[in-house]
TISE-238886 format. One record per residue (C-alpha): residue in three letters; x, y, z. Coordinates in steps of 0.02 Angstrom, whole numbers, plus 50000, padded with zeros to 5 digits. Layout:
<rs>
ALAXYZ ...
</rs>
This chain:
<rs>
UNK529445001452776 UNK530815007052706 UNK530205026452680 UNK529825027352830 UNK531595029652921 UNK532375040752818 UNK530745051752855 UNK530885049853034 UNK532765056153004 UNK532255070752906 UNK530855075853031 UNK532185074753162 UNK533605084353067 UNK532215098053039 UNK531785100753222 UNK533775101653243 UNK533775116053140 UNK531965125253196 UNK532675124253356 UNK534415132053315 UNK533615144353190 UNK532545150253345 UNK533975152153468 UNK535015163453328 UNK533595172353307 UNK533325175753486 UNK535325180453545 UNK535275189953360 UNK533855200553429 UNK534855205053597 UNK536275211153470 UNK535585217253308 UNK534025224953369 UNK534605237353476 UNK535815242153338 UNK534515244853215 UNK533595255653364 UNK535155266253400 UNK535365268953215 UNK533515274453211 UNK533785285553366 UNK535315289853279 UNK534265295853118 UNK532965303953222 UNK534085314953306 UNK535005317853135 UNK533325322253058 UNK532585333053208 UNK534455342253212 UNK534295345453020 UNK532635350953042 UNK532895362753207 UNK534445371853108 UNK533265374752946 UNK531755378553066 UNK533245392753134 UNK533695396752940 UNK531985399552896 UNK531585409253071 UNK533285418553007 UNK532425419952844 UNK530765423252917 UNK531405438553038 UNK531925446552878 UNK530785461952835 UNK530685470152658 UNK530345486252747 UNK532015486952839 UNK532735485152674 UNK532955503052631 UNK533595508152794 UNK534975494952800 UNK535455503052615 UNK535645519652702 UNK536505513052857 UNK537925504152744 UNK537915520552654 UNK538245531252799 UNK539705517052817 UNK540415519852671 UNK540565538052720 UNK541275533752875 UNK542865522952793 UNK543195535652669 UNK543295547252793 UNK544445536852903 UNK545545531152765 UNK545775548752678 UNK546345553152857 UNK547525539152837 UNK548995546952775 UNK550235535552848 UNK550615529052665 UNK551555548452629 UNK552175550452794 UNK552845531952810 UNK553495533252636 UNK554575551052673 UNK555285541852832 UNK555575525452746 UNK556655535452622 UNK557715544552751 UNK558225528352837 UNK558695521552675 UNK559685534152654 UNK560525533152848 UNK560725514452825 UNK561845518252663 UNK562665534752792 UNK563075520652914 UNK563725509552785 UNK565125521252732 UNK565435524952927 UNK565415506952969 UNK567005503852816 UNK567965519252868 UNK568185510753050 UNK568505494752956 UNK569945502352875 UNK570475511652999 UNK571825501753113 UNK571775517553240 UNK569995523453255 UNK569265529553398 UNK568425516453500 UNK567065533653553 UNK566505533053361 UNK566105516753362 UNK564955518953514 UNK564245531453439 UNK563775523053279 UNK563055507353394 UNK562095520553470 UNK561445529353329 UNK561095512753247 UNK560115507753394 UNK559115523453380 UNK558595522953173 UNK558285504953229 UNK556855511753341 UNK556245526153214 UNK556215510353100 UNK555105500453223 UNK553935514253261 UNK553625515553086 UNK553255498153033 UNK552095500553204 UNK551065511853111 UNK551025503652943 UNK550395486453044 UNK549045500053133 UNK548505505752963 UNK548555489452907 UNK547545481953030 UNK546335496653015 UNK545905488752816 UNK545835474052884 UNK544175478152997 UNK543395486752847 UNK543615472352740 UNK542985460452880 UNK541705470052900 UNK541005472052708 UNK541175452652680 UNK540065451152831 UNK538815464752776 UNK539015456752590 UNK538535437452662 UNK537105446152786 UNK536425453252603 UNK536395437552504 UNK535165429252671 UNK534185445852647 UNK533715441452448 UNK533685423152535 UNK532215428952646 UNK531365440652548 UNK530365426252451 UNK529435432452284 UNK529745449552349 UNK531645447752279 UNK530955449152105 UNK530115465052106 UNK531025480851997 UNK531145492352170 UNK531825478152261 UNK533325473952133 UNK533735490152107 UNK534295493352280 UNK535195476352287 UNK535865483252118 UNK536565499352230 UNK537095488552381 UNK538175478252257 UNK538995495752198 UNK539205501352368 UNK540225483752415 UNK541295484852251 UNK541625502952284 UNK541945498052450 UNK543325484452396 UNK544005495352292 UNK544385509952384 UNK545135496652527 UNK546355489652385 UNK546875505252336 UNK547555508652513 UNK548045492252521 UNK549115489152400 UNK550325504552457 UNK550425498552630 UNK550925480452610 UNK552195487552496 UNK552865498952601 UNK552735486052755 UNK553905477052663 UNK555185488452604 UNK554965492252814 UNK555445476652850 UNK557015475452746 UNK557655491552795 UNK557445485852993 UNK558285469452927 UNK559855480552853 UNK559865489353039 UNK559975473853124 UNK561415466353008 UNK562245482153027 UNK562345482753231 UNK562745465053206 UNK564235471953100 UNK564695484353231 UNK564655472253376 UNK565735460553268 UNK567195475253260 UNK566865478853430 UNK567595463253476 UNK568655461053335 UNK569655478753382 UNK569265483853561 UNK569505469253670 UNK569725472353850 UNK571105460253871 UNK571985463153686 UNK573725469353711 UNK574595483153596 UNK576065491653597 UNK577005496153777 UNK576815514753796 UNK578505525853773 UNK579165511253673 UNK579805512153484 UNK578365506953399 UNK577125517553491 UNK578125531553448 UNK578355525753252 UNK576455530353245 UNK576825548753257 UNK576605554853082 UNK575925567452987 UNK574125560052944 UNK573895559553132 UNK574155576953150 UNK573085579553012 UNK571785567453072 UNK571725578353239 UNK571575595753140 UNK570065587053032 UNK569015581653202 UNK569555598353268 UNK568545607853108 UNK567225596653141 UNK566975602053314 UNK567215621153281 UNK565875620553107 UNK564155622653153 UNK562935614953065 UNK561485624453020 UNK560345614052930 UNK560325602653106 UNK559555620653184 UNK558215619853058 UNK557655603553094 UNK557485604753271 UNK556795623753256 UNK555245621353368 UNK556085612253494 UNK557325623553516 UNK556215636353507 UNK554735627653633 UNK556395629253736 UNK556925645253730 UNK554995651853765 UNK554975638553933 UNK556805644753969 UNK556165663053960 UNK554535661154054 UNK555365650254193 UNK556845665354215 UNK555735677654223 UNK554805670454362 UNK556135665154450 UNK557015682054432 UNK555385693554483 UNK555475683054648 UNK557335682254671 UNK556925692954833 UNK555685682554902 UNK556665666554858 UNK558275675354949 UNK557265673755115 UNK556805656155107 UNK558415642755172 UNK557795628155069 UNK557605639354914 UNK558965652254936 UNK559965645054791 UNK558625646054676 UNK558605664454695 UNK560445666454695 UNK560585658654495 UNK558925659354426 UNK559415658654257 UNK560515647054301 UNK559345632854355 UNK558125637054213 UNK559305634854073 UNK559815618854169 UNK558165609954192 UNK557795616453997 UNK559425609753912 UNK559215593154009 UNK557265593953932 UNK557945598153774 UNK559545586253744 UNK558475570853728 UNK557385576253621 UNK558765580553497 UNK559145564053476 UNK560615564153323 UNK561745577453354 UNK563175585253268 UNK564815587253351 UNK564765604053342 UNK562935608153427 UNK563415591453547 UNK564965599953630 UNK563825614853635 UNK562585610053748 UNK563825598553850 UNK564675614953868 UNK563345624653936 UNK562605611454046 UNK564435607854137 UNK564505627154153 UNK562715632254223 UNK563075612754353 UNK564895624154395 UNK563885638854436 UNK562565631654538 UNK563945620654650 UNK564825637154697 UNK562765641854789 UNK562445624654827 UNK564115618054891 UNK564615628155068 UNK566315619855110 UNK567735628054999 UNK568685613954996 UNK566975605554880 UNK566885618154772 UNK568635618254719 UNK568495600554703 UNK566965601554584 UNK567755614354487 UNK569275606354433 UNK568145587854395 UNK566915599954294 UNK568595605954192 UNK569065588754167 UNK567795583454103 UNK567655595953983 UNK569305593053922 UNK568955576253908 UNK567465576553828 UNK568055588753707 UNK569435576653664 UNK568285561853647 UNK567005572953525 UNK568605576953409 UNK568795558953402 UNK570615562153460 UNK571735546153407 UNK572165532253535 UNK574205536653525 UNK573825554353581 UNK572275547253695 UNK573285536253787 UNK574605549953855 UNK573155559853901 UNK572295546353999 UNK573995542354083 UNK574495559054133 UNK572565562854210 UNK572675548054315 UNK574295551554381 UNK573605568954442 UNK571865560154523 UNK572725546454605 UNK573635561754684 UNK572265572154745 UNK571385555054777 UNK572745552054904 UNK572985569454966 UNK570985567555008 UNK571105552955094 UNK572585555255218 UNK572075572255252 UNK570265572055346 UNK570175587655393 UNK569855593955228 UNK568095589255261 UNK567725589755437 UNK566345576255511 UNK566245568755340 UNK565365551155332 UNK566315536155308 UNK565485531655155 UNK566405545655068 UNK568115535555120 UNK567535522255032 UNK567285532154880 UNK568895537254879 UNK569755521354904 UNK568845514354760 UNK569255526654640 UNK571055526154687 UNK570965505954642 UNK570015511554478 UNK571445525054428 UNK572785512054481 UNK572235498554367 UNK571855510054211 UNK573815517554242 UNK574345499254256 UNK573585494654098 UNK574035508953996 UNK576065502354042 UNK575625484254005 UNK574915489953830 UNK573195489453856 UNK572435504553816 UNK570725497353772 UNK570475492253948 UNK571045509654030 UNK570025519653902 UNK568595508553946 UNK568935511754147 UNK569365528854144 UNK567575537654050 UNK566895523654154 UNK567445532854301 UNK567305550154251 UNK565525548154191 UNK565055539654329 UNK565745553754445 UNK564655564354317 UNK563195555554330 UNK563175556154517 UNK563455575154539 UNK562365578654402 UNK560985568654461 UNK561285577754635 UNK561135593554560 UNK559755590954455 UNK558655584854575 UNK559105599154689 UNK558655611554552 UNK557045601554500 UNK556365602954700 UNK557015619754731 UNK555995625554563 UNK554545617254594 UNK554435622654775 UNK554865643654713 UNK553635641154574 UNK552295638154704 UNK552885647854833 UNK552965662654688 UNK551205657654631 UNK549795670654612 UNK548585656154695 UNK548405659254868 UNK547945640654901 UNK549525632754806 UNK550555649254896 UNK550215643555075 UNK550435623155031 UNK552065625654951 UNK553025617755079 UNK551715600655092 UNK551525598954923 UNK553525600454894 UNK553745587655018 UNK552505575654955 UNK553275574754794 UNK554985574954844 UNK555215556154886 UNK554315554354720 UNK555735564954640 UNK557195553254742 UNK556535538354659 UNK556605546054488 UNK558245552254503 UNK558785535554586 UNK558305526454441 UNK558955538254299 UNK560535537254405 UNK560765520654405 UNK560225518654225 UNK561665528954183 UNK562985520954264 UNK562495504654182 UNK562715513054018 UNK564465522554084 UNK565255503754110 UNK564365497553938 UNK563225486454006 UNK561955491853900 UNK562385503153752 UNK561115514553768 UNK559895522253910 UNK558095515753816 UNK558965497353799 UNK559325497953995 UNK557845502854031 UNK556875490553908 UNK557825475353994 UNK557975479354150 UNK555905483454156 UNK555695466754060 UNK556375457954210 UNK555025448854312 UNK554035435454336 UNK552265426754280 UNK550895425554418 UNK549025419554382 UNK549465417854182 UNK549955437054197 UNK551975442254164 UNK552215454454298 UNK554145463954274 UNK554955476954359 UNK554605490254221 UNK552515486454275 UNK552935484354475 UNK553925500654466 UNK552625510354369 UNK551265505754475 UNK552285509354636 UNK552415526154551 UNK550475527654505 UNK550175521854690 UNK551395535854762 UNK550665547454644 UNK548905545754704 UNK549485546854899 UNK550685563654837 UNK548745569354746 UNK547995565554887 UNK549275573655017 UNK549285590754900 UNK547515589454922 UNK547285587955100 UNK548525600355150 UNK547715613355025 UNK546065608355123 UNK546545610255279 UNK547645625955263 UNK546725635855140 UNK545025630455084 UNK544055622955232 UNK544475636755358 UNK543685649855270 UNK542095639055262 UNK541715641155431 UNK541785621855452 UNK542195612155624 UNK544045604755633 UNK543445587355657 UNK542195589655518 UNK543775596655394 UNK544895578455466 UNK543395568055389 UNK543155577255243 UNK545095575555187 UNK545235557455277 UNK543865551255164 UNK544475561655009 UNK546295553055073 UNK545415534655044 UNK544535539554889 UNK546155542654798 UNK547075527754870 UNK545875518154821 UNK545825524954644 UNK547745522554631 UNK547595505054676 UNK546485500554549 UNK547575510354412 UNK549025501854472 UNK548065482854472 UNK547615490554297 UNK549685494854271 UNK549995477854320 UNK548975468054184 UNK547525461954301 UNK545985459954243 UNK544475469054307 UNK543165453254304 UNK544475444254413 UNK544455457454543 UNK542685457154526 UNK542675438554586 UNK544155438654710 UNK543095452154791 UNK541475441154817 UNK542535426854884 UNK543335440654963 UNK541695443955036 UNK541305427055092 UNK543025429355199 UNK542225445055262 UNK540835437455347 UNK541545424055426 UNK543455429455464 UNK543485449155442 UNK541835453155519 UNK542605462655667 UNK543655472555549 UNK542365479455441 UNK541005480055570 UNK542435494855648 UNK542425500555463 UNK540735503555444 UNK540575510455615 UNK541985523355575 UNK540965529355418 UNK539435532955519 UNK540615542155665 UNK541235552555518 UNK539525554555437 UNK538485556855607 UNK539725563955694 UNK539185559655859 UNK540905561255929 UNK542225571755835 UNK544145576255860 UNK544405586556019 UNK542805582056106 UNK543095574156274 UNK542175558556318 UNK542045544456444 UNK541885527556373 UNK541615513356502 UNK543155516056652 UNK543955529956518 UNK544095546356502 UNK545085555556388 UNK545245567856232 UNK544815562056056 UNK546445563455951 UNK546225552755785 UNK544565547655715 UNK545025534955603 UNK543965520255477 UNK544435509155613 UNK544815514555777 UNK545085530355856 UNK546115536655977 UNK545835543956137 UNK547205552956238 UNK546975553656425 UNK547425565856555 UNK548985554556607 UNK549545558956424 UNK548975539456380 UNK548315535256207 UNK547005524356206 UNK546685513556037 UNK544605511756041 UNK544015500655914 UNK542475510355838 UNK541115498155830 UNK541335501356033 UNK540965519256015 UNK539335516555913 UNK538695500256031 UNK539265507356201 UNK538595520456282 UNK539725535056256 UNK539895551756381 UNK540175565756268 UNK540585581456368 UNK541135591956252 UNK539935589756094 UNK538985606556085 UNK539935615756193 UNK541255615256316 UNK540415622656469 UNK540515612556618 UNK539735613456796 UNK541045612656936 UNK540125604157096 UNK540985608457268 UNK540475595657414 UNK540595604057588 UNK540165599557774 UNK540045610657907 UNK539825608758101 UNK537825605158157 UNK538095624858273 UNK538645634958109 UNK537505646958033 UNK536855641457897 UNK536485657657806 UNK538205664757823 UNK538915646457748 UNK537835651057608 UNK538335666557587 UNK540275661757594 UNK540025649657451 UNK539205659157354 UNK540565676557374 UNK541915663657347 UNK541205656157196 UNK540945675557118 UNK542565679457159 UNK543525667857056 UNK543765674156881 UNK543645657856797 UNK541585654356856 UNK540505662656730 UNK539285674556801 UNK537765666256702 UNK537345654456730 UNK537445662756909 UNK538465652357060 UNK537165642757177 UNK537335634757360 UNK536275623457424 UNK535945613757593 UNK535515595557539 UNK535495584157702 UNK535795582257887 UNK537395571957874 UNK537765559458005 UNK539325572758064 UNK538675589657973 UNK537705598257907 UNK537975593557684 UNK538095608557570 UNK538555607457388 UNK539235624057285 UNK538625622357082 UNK539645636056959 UNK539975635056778 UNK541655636156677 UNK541855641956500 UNK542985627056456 UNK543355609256519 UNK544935611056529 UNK544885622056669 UNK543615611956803 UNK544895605456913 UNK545875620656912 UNK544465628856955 UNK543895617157100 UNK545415617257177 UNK545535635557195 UNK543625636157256 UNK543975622957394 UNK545495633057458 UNK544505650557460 UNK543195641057537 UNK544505634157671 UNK545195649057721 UNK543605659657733 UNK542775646457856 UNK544345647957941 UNK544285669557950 UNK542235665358013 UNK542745649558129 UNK541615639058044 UNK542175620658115 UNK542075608757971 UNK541935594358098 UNK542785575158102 UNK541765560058086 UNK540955556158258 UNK540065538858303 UNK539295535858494 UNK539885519358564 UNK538815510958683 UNK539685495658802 UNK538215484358857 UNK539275473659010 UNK540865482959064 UNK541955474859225 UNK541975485559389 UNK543765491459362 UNK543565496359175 UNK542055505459237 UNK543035516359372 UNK544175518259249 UNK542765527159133 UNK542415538759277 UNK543905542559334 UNK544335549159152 
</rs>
């Protein structure tokens, strides 16, 4: 009895726990089951993914073909030939290596020149600029040579890509070859492909090596430069301020720097100036030479047809100084390509260009009062360019500057209060004046506050500026003038008789050229920029970024320029076309307007997409804007093309053409301009009439002029019911032969048609040779016709009508008969 309770309690306890155990087992298979199914999903797709890759390997390994074997040996073979040939071409490593030495050797020249100015309390501030420039020039040698040491570099850099990729695409070959690997034919020509990649390797290291030395010694010289302009800007600022004050003019201590060195330091710029250098002639010997042949050819031309130039207005000047405006346009070719010149060769060719711009202002220039004016600012500036080559000292400078701006404020003044110098000269040139007078007043008011740094610096300013402007003028003169008399001179008859459009298409082209080199120039005059490439780097970096795409002025302007260059193409083309080529084919005028309009769309298209090109786009983009593009079409545009596709099959068909006259709808008119879109008709009340040109292939059209332009003239007439009706014949017909305009054949005709309800209808039917002439000649037909019924009393009666009165009063009626 006792047993049996704590049984009961243990049977009870255990169905506590079966029952708990089987409730953990059930939420534990909600939980940990589909765990243990992802991780088995997990493993499957680890398993399949592992066994898809080495099903690829093996396919890889599979796809590999002892018999190809051989021929990849020969192609990697023909490879190596290939990059030996390619790198023994490669002889940057000499040439970079000469250069590398010679601007070692200028940054240790500019060194030296950079301590003398140190030293030297009264330096010229013009040798200094110099130097920057100079600097700023080797700087660029120095970059375009560690350009072509990266391009070498880079070219390695492919070969050795490209042999670790052949050598890893070898090892899966031996991989895939199975048993195969191990027979003596087979490992013999793995055997040579492992001597071709280790012959390979090394002839890339031995090129190698060289290069990434000499990239770095490239890199430390461009480092030098850049100290060393850092160095120069430093004294710069350190001795030429603009606002540093020195010694008051006339005073005691200006005139304690009078001394003997100075003299001597003049004398020794002086021998500098009058030594040539020789050697610097050697150097440039094919340049100068290149432009002494172009100078010779271009004179020669110009001279043979000095006559023929003589007779032409625009180009009289040309033949006037021939020689003149071919050394010119060749020294101004020449000068920058020089780059580095001595003082000697550089006053020179200043020299001769000032002279030859003197010589072609005296032909150029018609008012006296200019020319006398020019020729006095070209002798100043010689002078003063002369004194700035000789590196004249600032005490002696500074009297100079003073004096000269005395004398310009002078004529400055004489020029403005005395108009009549100049008659009907533009306001504009006023304003010139003034300003230059304010620019001469403030460099003589700080030379006397002793501040000769800012008065040098305003004064070249000035001058060069007034340089740059007339010499800009003048060369863009001479550039127009000779390209027009080289045309005009030209043995080709087509380029002969399109002198005049093709110098006018690329005139505006010139402007903008000369606009910009103008402009780039004065920047540099007033020190903006120290030299012309830096101006012209930053200001064509300006810009903006526009789809991920940096768009700056440098791209907008060149592809403006590519754009105007494909219309000036396409101009030069058209007018050569239409004045020369096309004629003689015997081709209609309206057929010659669509050949050149479609040629005309063909180039402005292909400039557009050189200038998208230009401007960084890419290609596949365009591709896509232009089906979206298309999807605008065809909902939004569809009127607009629809008249574009109509205008290609009116140019193609040539249903209608230019000159034809047609009647469309109400309209009637003379087609003037056939164009892609519309086309324009010009009626007889001297209207123009803007026909889009999907109307002229949907709508009926009357085209009376498409074959020929013979037209019948139709003359209505009525005559009394009593007239003889062969004699009215017979007068139509005499008057019809008797006008000289009706062409004989087809012969005149008169006809009777009807009994008309007052007359007897006849209508008179001629031809006329042109349309142009039918009313005229229907008007004079009618008023022959008039005046010979008139000489045969031929009545050409009223209109009549019978009235009939059905009730009429007694008195009305007596009336009647009384009457």
């Amino acid at each position: 009895m006792r047993v049996l309770p704590s049984v009961s309690v243990f049977f009870y306890l255990n169905r506590r726990i079966i029952i708990v155990t089987i409730l953990l087992l059930f939420f534990n298979h909600n939980t940990i089951l589909p765990c243990l199914s992802h991780a088995a999903v997990t493993q499957e797709k680890e398993s399949s993914t592992t066994q898809s890759s080495e099903t690829k390997e093996n396919d890889q390994i599979i796809n590999r073909d002892l018999a190809q074997l051989m021929p990849k040996a020969t192609e990697l073979a023909k490879k190596m030939l290939d990059m030996q040939g390619q790198l023994k071409a490669l002889s940057i490593d000499d040439q970079a290596a000469q250069q590398l030495v010679s601007l070692s050797k200028q940054v240790t020249h500019f060194e030296k020149q950079i301590r003398e100015l140190e030293s030297d309390s009264q330096g010229s501030r013009q040798q200094l600029a110099d130097l920057q420039i100079k600097l700023k020039a080797t700087e660029r040698r120095a970059k375009l040579v560690m350009q072509e040491i990266v391009s070498a570099v880079a070219k390695l850099d492919y070969w050795m890509d490209f042999w670790d990729a052949e050598k890893n695409d070898i090892e899966d070959w031996k991989k895939g070859l199975g048993i195969s690997v191990r027979r003596p034919a087979v490992i013999n020509t793995f055997e040579e492909l492992q001597v071709v990649f280790t012959k390979a390797n090394e002839t890339i290291d031995a090129k190698l090596l060289p290069l990434l030395k000499m990239q770095k010694k490239a890199g430390t010289t461009q480092l030098a430069l850049y100290r060393l302009i850092l160095r120069v800007g430093d004294l710069f600022k350190s001795k030429y301020k603009l606002d540093q004050h020195t010694n008051f003019i006339f005073s005691s201590n200006y005139f304690d720097q009078f001394d003997s060195q100075l003299w001597q330091r003049v004398l020794a710029g002086a021998s500098r100036v009058f030594t040539p250098d020789l050697s610097y002639l050697e150097h440039n010997k094919y340049k100068l030479l290149l432009t002494l042949v172009l100078f010779v050819l271009l004179s020669t031309i110009l001279k043979k047809g000095h006559q023929t130039l003589l007779s032409l207005p625009n180009w009289r000047f040309i033949g006037e100084r021939p020689r003149a405006v071919a050394l010119l346009v060749c020294l101004l070719f020449l000068i920058p390509q020089l780059g580095e010149m001595t003082p000697f060769w550089r006053a020179a060719f200043r020299i001769a260009v000032l002279l030859n711009m003197l010589r072609l202002s005296k032909v150029i220039l018609v008012d006296s009062f200019r020319k006398k004016v020019v020729k006095w600012f070209m002798l100043l500036l010689l002078v003063t360019d002369l004194l700035i080559i000789i590196a004249l000292p600032m005490v002696l400078l500074r009297i100079y500057i003073l004096l000269v701006s005395f004398a310009l404020i002078g004529v400055v003044l004489v020029f403005i209060c005395r108009p009549a110098q100049i008659p009907h000269r533009p306001a504009w040139i006023n304003w010139c004046g003034w300003t230059m007078f304010l620019a001469l007043s403030t460099v003589i008011l700080a030379e006397v506050s002793g501040n000769p740094d800012l008065a040098y610096y305003i004064f070249v300013a000035v001058l060069m500026t007034l340089f740059a402007t007339l010499a800009v003028s003048i060369l863009y003169l001479s550039i127009a003038g000779l390209l027009g008399g080289l045309l005009y001179l030209s043995p080709v008859p087509y380029l002969k008789e399109s002198a005049g459009p093709i110098s006018a298409a690329v005139r505006p082209l010139l402007i903008i050229i000369s606009f910009i080199y103008l402009i780039i120039t004065i920047l540099v005059a007033w020190e903006v920029f120290p030299t012309a490439y830096d101006a012209l780097t930053e200001l064509g970096s300006l810009g903006f970024s526009l789809l991920g795409t940096r768009i700056s002025i440098g791209l907008i302007l060149s592809a403006v320029l590519v754009l105007y260059a494909a219309y000036s193409i396409s101009r030069m083309v058209q007018a050569v076309l239409l004045s020369s080529v096309l004629p003689g084919q015997n081709i209609h005028r309206g057929t010659q307007l669509s050949i050149v309009r479609l040629l005309h769309y063909a180039f402005v298209m292909v400039g557009f997409l050189f200038a998208l090109s230009t401007l960084g786009f890419n290609m596949t983009n365009l591709t896509i804007l232009g089906g979206a593009l298309g999807v605008g079409i065809g909902f939004g545009l569809q009127a607009i093309f629809s008249n574009f596709a109509a205008g290609i099959i009116l140019l193609f068909e040539r249903p209608i053409k230019v000159g034809d006259i047609i009647r469309i709808g109400t309209e009637f008119g003379e087609i003037k301009e056939l164009g892609l879109r519309a086309t324009v008709i010009e009626t007889f009340d001297n209207a123009e009439i803007v026909v889009p040109n999907s109307e002229l292939v949907t709508t009926q059209v009357t085209n009376w002029t498409r074959r020929k332009r013979q037209v019948r003239v139709k003359v209505p007439v009525g005559v009394a019911y009593d007239s003889d009706i062969e004699k009215v014949l017979k007068i139509l017909t005499d008057c019809a032969l008797d006008n000289p305009q009706v062409l004989s054949t087809p012969e005149p005709s008169a006809v009777i048609l009807a009994f008309g309800d007052n007359s007897l209808d006849f209508v008179l039917r001629c031809f006329v040779s042109n349309i142009d002439n039918q009313l005229k000649v229907q008007s004079e037909l009618i008023t022959a016709i008039h005046g010979a019924f008139a000489d045969e009393g031929i009545e050409i009666p009223f209109p009549q009508s019978d009235l009939h009165l059905r009730s009429v009063t007694p008195t009305l009626q007596q009336m009647f008969y009384e009457k």
